[in-house]
C-alpha positions in Angstrom: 20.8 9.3 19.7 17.7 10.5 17.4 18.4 11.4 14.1 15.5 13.0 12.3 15.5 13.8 8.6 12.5 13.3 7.1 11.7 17.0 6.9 14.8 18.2 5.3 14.4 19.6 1.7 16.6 16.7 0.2 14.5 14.5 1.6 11.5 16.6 1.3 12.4 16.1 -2.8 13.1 12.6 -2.9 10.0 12.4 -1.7 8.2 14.6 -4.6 10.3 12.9 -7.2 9.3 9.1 -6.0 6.0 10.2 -5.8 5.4 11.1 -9.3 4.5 14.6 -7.9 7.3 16.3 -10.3 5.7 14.7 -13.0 2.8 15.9 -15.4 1.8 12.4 -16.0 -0.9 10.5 -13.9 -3.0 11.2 -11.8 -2.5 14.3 -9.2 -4.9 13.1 -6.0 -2.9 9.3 -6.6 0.3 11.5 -6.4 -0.7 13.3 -3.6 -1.6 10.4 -1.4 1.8 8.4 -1.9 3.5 11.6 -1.1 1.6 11.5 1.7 2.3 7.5 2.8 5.8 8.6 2.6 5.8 11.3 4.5 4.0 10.1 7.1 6.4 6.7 7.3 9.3 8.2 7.3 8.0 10.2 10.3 6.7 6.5 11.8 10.1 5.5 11.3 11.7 8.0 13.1 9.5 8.8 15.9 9.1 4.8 16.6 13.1 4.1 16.2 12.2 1.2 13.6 15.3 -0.9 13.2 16.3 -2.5 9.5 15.2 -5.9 11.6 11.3 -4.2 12.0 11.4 -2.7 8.6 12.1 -5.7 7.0 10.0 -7.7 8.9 7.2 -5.5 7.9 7.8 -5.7 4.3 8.1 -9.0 4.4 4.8 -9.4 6.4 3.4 -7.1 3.6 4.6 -9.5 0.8 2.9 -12.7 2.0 -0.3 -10.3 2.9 -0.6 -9.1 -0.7 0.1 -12.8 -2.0 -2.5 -14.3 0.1 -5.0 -11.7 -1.2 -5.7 -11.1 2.4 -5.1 -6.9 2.6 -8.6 -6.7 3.0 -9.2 -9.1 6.0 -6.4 -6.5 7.6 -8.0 -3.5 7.1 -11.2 -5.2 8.6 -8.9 -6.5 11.7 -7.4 -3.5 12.5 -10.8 -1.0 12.2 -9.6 0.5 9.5 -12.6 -0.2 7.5 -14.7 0.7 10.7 -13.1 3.9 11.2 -13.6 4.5 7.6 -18.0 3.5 8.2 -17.6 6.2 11.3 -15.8 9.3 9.5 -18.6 8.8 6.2 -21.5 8.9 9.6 -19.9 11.5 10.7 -19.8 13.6 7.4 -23.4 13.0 6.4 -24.3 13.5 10.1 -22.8 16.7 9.6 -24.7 17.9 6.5 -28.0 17.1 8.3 -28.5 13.5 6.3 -29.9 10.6 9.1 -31.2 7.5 9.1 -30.6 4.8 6.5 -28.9 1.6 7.2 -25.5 1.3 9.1 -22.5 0.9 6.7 -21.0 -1.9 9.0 -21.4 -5.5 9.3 -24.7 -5.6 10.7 -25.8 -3.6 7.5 -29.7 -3.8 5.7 -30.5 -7.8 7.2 -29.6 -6.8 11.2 -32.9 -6.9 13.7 -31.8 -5.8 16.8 -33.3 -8.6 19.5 -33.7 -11.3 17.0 -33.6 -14.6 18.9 -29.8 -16.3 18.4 -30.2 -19.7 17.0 -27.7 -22.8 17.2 -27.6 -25.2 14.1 -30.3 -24.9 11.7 -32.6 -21.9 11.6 -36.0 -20.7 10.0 -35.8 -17.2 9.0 -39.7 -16.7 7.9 -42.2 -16.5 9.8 -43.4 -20.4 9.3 -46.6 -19.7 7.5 -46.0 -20.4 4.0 -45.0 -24.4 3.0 
């Protein structure tokens, strides 16, 4: 059996209130986007059926993550970081701006056809000592 709540209004403002949205204080687009992360996982939650098990899984997963100072290796692993590169192409593309180097790995130093090297490499072309 599926139980969804996530959209009630009790939950709806338990939502608002952990969010700081309720609040004067802080700042509002901050506010807005952890109202938004807990919307939207509340919603994973239900849709996917995550048991306590997962869900504590994750968070422990999460912990070690953020003590390892490794959040940033994930977002890279995943495409987050990619998709990211994409959606700002896509928006200058949009406004008619082109050209430029690509935002991704390959970035400003990347010759397409360069010869691939094993070991030790010179990176001029030879000429001066």
């Amino acid at each position: 059996m599926t139980v969804k709540i996530s959209q009630t209004a009790d939950i709806q403002s338990f939502f608002e209130e952990a969010s700081g949205a309720l609040n004067d204080a802080g700042n509002p687009r901050v506010k807005n986007l952890v109202l938004r992360i807990l919307q939207d996982t509340a919603k994973l939650i239900e849709d996917m059926s995550v048991t306590p098990d997962e869900f504590w899984k994750a968070v422990d997963y999460l912990n070690r993550l953020g003590a390892r100072q490794e959040a940033g290796l994930v977002v890279a692993g995943l495409g987050i970081e990619h998709y990211l590169d994409l959606l700002l192409d896509a928006q200058d593309a949009a406004v008619g701006i082109e050209g430029g180097t690509p935002r991704t790995i390959e970035g400003p130093l990347y010759v397409a056809g360069a010869p691939l090297s094993e070991g030790e490499a010179r990176m001029d072309d030879g000429k001066d000592a």
